[in-house]
N, CA, C and O atoms as a printed pandas DataFrame, in Angstrom:
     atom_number atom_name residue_name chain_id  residue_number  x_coord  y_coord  z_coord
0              1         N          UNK        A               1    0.849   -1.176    0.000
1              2        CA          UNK        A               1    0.000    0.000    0.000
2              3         C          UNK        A               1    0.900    1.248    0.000
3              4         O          UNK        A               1    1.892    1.227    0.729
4              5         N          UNK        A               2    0.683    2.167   -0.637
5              6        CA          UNK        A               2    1.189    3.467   -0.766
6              7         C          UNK        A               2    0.959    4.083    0.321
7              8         O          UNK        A               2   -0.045    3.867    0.999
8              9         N          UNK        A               3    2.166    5.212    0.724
9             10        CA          UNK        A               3    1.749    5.521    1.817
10            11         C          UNK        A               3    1.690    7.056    0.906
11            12         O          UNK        A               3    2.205    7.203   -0.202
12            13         N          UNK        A               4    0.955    8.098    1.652
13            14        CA          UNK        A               4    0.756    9.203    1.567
14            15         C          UNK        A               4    0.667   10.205    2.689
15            16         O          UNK        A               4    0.486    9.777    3.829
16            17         N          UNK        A               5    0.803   11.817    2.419
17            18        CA          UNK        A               5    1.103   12.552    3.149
18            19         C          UNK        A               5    0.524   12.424    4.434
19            20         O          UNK        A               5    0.938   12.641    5.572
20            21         N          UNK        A               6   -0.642   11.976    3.913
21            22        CA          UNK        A               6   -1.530   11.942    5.182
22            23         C          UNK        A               6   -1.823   10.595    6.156
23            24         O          UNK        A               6   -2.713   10.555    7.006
24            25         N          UNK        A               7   -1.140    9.802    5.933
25            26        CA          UNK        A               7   -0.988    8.688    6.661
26            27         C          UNK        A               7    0.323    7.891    7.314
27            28         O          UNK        A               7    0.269    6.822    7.923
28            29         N          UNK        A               8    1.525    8.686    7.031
29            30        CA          UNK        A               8    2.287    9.144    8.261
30            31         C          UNK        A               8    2.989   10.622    8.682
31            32         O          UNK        A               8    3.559   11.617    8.236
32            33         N          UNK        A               9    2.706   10.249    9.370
33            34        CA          UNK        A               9    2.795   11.543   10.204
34            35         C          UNK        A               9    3.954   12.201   10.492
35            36         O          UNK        A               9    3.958   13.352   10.928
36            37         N          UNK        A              10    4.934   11.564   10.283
37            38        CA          UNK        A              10    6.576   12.232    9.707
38            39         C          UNK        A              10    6.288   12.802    8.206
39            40         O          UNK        A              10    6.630   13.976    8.066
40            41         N          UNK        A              11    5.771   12.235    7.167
41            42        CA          UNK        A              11    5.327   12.907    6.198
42            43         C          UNK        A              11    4.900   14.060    6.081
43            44         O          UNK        A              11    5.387   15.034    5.507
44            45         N          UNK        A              12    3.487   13.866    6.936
45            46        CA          UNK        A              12    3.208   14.632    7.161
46            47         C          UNK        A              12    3.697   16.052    7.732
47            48         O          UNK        A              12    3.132   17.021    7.225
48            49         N          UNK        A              13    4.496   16.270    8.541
49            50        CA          UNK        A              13    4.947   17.217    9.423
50            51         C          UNK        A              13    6.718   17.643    7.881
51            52         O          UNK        A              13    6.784   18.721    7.290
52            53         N          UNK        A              14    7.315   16.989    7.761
53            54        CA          UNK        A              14    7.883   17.144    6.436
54            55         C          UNK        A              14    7.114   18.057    5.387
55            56         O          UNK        A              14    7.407   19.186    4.994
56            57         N          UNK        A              15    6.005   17.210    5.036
57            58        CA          UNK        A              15    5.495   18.311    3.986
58            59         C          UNK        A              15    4.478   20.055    4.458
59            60         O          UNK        A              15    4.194   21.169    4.018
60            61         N          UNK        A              16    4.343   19.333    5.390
61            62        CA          UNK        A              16    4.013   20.814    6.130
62            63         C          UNK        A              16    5.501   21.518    6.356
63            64         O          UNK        A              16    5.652   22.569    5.732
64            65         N          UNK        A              17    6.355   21.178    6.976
65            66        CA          UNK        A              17    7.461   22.060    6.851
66            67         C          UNK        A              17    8.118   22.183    5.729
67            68         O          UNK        A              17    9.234   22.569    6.077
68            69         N          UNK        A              18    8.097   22.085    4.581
69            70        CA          UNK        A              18    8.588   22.260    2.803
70            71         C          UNK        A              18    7.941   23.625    2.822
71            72         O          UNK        A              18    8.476   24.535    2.189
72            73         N          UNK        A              19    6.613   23.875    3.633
73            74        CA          UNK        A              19    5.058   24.570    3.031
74            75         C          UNK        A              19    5.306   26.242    3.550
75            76         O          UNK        A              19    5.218   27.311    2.947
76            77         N          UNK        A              20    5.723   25.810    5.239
77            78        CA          UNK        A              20    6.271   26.909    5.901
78            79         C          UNK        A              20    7.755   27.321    5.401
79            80         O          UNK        A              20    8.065   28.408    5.887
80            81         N          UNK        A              21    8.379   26.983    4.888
81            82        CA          UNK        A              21    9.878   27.081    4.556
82            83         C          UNK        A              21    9.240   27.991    3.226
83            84         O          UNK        A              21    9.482   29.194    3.328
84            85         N          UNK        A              22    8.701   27.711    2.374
85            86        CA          UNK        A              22    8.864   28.260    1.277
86            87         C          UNK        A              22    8.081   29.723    1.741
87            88         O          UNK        A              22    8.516   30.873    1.672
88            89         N          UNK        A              23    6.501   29.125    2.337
89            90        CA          UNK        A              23    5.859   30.401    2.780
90            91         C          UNK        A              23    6.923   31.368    3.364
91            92         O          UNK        A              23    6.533   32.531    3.259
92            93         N          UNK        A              24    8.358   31.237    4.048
93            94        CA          UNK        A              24    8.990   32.142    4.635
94            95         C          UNK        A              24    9.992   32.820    3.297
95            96         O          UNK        A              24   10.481   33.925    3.534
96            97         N          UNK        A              25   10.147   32.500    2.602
97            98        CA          UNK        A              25   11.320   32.536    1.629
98            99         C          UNK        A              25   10.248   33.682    0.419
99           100         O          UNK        A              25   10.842   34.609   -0.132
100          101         N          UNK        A              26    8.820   33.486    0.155
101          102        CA          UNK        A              26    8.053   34.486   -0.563
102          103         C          UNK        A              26    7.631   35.803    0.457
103          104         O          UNK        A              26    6.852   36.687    0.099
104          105         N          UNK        A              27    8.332   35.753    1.862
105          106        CA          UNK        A              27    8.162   36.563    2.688
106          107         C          UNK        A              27    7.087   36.780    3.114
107          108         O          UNK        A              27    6.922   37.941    3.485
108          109         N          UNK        A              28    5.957   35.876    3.254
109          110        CA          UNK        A              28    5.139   35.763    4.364
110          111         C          UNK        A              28    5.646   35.785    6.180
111          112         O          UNK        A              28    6.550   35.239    6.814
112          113         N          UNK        A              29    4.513   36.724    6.528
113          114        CA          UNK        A              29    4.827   36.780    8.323
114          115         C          UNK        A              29    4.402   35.592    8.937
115          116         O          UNK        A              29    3.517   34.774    8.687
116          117         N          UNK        A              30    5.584   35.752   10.131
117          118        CA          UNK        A              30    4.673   34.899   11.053
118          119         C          UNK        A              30    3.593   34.920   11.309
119          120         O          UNK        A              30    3.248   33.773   11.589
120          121         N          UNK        A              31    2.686   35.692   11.394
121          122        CA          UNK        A              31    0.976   35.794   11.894
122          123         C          UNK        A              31    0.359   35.642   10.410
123          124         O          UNK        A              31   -0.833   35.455   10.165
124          125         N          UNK        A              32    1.489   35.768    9.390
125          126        CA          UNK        A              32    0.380   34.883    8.456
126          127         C          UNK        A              32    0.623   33.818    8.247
127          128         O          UNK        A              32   -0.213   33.211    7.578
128          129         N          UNK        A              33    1.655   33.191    8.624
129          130        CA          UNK        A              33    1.717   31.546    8.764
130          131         C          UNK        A              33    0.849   30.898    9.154
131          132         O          UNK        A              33    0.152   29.983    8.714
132          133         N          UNK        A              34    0.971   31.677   10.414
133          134        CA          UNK        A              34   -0.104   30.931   11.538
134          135         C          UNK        A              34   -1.831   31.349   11.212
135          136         O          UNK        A              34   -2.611   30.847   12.021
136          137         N          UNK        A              35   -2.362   32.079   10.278
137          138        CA          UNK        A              35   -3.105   32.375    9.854
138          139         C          UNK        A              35   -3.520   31.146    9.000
139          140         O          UNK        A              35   -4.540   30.483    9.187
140          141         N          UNK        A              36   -2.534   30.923    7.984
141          142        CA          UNK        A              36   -3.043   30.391    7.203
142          143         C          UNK        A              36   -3.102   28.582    7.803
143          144         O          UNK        A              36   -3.927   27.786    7.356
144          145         N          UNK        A              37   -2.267   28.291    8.650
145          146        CA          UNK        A              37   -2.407   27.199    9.370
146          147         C          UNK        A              37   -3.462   27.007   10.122
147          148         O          UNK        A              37   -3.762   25.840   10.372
148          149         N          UNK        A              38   -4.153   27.925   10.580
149          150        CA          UNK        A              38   -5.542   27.671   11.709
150          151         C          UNK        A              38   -6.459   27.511   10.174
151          152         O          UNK        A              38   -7.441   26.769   10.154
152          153         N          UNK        A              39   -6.143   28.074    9.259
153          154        CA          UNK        A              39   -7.478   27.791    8.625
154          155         C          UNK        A              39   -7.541   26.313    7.609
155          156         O          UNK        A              39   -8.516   25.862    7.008
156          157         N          UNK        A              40   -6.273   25.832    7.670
157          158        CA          UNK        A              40   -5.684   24.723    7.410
158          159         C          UNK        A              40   -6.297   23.386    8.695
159          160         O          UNK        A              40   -6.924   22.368    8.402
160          161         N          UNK        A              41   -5.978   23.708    9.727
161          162        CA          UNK        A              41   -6.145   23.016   10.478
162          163         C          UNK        A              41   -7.855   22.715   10.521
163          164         O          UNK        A              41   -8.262   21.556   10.448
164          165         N          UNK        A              42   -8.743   23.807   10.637
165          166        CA          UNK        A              42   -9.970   23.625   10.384
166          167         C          UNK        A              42  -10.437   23.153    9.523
167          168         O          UNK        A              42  -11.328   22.366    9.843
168          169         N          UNK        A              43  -10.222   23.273    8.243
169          170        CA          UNK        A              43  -10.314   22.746    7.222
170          171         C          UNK        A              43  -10.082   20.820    7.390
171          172         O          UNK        A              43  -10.978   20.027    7.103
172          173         N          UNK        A              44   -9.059   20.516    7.771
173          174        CA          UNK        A              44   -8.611   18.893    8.038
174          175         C          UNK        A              44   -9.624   18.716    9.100
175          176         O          UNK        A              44  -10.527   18.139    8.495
176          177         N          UNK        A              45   -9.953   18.844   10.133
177          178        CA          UNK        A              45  -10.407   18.838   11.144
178          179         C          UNK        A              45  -12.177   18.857   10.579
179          180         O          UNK        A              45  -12.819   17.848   10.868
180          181         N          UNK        A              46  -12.537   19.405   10.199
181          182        CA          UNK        A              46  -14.201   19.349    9.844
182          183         C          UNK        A              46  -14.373   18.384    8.136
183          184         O          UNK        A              46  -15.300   17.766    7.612
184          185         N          UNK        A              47  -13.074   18.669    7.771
185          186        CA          UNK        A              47  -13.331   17.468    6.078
186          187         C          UNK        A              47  -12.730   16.422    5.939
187          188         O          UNK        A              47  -13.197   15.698    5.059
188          189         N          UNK        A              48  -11.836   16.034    6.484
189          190        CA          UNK        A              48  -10.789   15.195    6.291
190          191         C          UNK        A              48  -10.571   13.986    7.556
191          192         O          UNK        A              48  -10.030   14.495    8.537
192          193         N          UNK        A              49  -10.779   12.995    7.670
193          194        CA          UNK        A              49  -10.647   11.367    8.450
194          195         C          UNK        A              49   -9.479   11.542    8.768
195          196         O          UNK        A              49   -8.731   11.457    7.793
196          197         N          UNK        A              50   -8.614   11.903   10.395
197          198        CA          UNK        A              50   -7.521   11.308   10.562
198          199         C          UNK        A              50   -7.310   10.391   10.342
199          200         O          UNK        A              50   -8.101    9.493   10.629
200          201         N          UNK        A              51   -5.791   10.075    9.536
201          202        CA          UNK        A              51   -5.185    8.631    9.155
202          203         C          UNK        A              51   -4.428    8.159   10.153
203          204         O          UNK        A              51   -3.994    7.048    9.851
204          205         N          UNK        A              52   -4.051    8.551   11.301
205          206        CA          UNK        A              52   -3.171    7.788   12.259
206          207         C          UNK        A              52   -3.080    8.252   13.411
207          208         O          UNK        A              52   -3.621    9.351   13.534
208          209         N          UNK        A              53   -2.655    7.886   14.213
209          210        CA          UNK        A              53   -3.060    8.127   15.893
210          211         C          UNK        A              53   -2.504    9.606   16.083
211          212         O          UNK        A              53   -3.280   10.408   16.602
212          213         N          UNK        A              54   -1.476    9.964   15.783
213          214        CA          UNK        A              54   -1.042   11.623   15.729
214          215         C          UNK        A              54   -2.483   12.263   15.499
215          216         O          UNK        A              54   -3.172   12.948   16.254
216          217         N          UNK        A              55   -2.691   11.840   14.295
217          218        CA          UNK        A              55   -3.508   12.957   13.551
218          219         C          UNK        A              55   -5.086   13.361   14.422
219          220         O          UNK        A              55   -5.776   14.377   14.501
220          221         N          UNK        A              56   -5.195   11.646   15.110
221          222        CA          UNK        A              56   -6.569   11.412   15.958
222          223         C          UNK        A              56   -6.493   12.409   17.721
223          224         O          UNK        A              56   -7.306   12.996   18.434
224          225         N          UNK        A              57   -5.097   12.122   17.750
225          226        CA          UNK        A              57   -4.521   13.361   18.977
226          227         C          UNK        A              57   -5.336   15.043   18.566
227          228         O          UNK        A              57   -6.321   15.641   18.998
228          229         N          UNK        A              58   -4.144   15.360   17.371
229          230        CA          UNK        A              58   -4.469   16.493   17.093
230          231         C          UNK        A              58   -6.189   16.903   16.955
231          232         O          UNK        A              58   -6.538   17.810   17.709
232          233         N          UNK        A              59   -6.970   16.473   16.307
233          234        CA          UNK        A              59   -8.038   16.676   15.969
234          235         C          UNK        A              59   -8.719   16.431   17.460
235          236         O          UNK        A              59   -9.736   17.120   17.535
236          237         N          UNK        A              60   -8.506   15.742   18.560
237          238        CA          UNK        A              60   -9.273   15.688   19.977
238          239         C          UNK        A              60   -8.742   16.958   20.268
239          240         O          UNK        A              60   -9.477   17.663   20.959
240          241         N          UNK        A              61   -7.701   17.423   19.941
241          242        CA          UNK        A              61   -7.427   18.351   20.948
242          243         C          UNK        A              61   -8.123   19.960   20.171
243          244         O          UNK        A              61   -8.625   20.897   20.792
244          245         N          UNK        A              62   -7.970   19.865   18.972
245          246        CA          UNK        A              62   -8.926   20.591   17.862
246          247         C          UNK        A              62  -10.117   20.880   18.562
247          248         O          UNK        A              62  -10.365   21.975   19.067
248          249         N          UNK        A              63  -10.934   19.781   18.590
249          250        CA          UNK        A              63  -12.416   19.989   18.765
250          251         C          UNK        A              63  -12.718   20.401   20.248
251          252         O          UNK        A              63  -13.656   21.158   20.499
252          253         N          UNK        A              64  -11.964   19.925   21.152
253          254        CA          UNK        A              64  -11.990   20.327   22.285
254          255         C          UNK        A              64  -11.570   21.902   22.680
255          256         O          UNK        A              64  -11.929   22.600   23.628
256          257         N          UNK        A              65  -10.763   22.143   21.685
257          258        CA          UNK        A              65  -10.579   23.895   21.587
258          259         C          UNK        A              65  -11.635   24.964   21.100
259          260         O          UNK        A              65  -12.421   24.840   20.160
260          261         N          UNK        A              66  -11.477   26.065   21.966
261          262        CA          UNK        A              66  -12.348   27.484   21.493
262          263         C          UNK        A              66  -11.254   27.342   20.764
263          264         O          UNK        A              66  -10.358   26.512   20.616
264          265         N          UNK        A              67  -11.797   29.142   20.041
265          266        CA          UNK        A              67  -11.111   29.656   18.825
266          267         C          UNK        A              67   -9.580   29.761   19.121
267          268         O          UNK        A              67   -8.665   29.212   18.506
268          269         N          UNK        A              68   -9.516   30.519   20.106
269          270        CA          UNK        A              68   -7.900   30.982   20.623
270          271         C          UNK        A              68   -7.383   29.534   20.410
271          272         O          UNK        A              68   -6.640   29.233   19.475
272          273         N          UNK        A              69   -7.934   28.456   21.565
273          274        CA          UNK        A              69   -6.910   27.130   21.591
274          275         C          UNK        A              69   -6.429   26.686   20.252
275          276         O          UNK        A              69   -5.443   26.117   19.785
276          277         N          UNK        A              70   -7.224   27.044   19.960
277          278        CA          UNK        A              70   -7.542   25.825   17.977
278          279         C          UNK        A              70   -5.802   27.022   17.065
279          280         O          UNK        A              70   -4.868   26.504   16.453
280          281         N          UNK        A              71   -5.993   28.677   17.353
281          282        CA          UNK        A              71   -4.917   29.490   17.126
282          283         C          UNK        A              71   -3.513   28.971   17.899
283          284         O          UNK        A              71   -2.291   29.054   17.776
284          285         N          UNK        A              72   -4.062   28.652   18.374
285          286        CA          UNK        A              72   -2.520   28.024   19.450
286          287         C          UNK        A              72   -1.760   27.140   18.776
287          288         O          UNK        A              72   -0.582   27.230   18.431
288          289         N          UNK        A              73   -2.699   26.110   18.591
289          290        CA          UNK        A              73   -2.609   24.607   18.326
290          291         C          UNK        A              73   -1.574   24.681   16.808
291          292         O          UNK        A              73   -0.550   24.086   16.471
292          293         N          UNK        A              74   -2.529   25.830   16.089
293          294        CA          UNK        A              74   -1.871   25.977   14.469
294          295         C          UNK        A              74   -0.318   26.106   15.092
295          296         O          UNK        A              74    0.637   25.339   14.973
296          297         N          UNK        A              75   -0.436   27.269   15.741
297          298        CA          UNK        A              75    0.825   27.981   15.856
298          299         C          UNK        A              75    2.246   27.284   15.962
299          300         O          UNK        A              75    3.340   27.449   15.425
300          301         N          UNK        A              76    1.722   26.446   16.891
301          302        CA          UNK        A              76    2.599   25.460   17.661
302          303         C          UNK        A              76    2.672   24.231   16.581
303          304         O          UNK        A              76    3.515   23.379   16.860
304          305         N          UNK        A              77    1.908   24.019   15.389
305          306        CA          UNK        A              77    2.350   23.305   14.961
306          307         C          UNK        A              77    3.075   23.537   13.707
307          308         O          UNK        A              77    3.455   22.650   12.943
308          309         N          UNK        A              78    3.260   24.993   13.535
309          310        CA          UNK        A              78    4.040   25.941   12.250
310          311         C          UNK        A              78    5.229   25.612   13.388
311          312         O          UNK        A              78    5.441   24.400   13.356
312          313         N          UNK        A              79    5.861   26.109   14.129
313          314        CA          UNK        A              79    7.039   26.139   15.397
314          315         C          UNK        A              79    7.325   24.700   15.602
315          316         O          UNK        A              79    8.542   24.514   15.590
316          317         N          UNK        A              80    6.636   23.605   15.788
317          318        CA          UNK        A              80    7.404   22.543   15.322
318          319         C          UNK        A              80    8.081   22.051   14.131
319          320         O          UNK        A              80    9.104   21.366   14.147
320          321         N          UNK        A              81    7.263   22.556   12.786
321          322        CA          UNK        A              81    8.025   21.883   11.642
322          323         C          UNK        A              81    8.791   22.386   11.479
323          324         O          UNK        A              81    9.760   21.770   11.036
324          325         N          UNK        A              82    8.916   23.876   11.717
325          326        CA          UNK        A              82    9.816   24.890   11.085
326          327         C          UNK        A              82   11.353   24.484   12.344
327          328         O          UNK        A              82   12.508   24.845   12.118
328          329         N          UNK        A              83   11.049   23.939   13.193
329          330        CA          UNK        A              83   12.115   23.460   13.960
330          331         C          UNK        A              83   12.927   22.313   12.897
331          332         O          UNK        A              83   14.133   22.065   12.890
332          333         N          UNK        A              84   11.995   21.795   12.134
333          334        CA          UNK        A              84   12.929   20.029   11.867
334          335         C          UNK        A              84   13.579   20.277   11.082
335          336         O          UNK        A              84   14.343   19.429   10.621
C-alpha cells in the first residue's frame, strides 16, 4: 500500500514544513503563517478522516478547543516543523 502525506505523520509534518519554509522565503509573516495554518487546520479537522493516531490526537485536541486554543494549536504546529 502506498503511503501518503496523510498517513504518516513524519510525512506529514515534512510536507508541512517544505510549506512553511517556502511560505517564509516568498516573505510571508509569522501571523500569516499561523493564519493560514488555523485555517488549514480547520479545514482537516471538519473534512478530512484522521489517518493515524497523531492525527486522531491532534483533531481531539482541535475539537476540544475554542477559537484561541484551535490558534494556538496551528501555531505550535508551524514552530514545530519549522524546527525540523
Amino acid at each position: 500500500m502506498a503511503t501518503t502525506v496523510l498517513t504518516v505523520f513524519d510525512k506529514w509534518k515534512q510536507f508541512l514544513g517544505e510549506k512553511v519554509d517556502q511560505a517564509e522565503r516568498v516573505g510571508m509573516s509569522d501571523d500569516m503563517i499561523s493564519k493560514v495554518a488555523f485555517h488549514i487546520g480547520d479545514f482537516l479537522a471538519n473534512k478530512v478522516d484522521p489517518q493515524n493516531v497523531e492525527e486522531h490526537v491532534i483533531k481531539q485536541l482541535w475539537d476540544a478547543g475554542n477559537e484561541e486554543e484551535k490558534r494556538v494549536i496551528a501555531r505550535l504546529m508551524v514552530k514545530m516543523v519549522d524546527k525540523d
